[in-house]
MDTraj code that builds the backbone (N, CA, C; nanometers):
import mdtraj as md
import numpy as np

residues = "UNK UNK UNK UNK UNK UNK UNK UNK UNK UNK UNK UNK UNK UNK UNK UNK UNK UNK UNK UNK UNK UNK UNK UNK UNK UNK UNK UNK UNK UNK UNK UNK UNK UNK UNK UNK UNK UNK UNK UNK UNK UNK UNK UNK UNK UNK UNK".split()
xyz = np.array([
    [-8.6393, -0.6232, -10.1268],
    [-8.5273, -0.5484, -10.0774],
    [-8.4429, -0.4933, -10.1920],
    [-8.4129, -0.6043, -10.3074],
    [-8.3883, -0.5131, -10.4045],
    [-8.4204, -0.3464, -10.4409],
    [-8.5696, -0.3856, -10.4384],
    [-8.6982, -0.2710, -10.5078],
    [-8.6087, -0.1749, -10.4247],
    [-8.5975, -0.1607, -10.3194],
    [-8.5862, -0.0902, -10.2266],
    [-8.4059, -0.0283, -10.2278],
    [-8.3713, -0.0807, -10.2852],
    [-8.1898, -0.0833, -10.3095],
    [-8.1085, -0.0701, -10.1585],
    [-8.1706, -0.1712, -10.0799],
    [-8.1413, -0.2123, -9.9628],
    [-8.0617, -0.3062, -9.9252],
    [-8.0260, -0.4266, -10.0233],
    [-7.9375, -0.5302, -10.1037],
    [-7.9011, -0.5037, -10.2258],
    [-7.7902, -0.5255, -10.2496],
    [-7.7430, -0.5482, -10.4156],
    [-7.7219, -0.7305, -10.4483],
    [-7.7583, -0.7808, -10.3316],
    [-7.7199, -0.9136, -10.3669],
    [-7.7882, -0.9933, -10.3022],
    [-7.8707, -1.1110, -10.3378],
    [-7.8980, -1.2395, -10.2391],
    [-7.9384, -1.3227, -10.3519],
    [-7.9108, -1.4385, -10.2542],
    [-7.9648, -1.5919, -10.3522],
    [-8.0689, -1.6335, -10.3013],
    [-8.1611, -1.7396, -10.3744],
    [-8.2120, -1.8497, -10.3048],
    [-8.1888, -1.9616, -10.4032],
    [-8.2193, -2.0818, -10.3398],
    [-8.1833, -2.1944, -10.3776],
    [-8.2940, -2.3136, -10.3125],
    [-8.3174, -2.4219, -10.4146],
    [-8.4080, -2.4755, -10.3972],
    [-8.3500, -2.6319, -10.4328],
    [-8.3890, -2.7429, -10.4184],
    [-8.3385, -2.8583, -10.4579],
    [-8.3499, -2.8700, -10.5518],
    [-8.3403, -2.7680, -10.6656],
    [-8.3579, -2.8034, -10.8194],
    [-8.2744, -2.7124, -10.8774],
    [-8.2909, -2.5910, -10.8186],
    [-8.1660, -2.5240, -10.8766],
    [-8.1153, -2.3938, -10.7861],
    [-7.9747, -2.3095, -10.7680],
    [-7.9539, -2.2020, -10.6856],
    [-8.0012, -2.0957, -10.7454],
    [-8.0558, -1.9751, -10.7682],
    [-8.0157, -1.8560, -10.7926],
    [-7.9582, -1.7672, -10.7318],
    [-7.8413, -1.6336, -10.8172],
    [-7.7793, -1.5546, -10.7581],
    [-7.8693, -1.4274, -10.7942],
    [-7.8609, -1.3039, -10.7333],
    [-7.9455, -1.2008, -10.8057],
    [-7.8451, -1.1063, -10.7392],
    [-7.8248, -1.0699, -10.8704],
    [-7.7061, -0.8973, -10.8423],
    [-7.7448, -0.7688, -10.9129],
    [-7.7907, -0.6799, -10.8398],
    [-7.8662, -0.5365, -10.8993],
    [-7.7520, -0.4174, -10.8614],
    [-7.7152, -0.2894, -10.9370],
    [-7.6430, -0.2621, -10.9259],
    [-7.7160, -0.0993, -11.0246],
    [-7.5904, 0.0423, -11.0018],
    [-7.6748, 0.2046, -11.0586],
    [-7.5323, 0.1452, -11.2067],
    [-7.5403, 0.2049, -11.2974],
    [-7.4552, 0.2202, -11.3738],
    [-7.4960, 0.2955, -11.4977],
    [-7.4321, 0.4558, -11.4416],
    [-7.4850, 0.5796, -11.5691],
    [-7.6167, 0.5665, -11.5583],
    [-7.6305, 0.6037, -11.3911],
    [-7.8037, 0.6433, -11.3658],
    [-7.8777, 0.5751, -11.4395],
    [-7.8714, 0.4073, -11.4350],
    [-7.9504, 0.3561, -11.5073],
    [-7.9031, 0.1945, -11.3789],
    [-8.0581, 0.1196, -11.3236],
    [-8.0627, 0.0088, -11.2703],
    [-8.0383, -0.1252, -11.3764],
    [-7.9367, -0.1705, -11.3271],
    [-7.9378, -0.3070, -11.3554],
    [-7.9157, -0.4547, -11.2545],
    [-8.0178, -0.5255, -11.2960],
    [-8.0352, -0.6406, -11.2025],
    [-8.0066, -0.8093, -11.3081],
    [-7.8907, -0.8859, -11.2555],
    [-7.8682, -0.9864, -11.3592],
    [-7.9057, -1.1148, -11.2509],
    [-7.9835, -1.2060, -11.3148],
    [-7.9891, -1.3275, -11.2451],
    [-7.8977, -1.4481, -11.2931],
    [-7.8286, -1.4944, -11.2112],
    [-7.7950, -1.5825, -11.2237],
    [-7.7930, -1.7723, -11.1631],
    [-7.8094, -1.8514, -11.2683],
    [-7.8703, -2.0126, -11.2709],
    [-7.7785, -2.0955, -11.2972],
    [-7.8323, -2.2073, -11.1806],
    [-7.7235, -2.3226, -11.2216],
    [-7.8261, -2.4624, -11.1924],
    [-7.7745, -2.5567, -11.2251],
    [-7.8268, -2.7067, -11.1273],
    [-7.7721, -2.7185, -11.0411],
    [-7.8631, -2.7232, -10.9303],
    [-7.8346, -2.7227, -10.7787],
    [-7.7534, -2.9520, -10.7568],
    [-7.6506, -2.9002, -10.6892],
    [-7.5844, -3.0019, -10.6343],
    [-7.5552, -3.0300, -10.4946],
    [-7.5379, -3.1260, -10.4825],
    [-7.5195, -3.1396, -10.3030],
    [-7.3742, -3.0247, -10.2466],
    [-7.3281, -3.0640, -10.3233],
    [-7.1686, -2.9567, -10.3108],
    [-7.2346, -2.8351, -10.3036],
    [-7.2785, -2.7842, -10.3906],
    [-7.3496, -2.6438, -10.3707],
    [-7.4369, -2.6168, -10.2646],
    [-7.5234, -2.6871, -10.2535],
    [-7.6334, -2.6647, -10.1447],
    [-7.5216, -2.6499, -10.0191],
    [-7.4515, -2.7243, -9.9644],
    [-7.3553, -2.7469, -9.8786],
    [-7.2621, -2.6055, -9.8330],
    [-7.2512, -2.5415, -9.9767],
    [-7.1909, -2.3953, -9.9910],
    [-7.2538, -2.2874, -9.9177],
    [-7.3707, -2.2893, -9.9795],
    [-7.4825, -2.1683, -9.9451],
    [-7.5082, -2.2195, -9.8154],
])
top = md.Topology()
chain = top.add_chain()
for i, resn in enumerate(residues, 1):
    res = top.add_residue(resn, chain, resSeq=i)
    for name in ("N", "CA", "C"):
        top.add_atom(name, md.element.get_by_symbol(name[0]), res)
traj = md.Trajectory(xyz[None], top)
């Protein structure tokens, strides 16, 4: 859905760790940043 620029945003998350993924145009040019953490019960709880 990214590929597609149908989302600019979704996570997944796994019992080991969350990811965020944010894609975005800036000066006609794609950028996509991932972002990582260690997944915690607090967190999981979030998402």
């Amino acid at each position: 859905m990214l590929r597609k620029n149908l989302l600019n945003i979704f996570y997944v998350y796994t019992a080991q760790f969350p990811a965020l993924f944010i894609c975005g145009n800036c000066s006609k040019k794609r950028s996509c940043n991932a972002y990582l953490s260690q997944s915690t019960r607090g967190v999981r709880s979030l998402l």
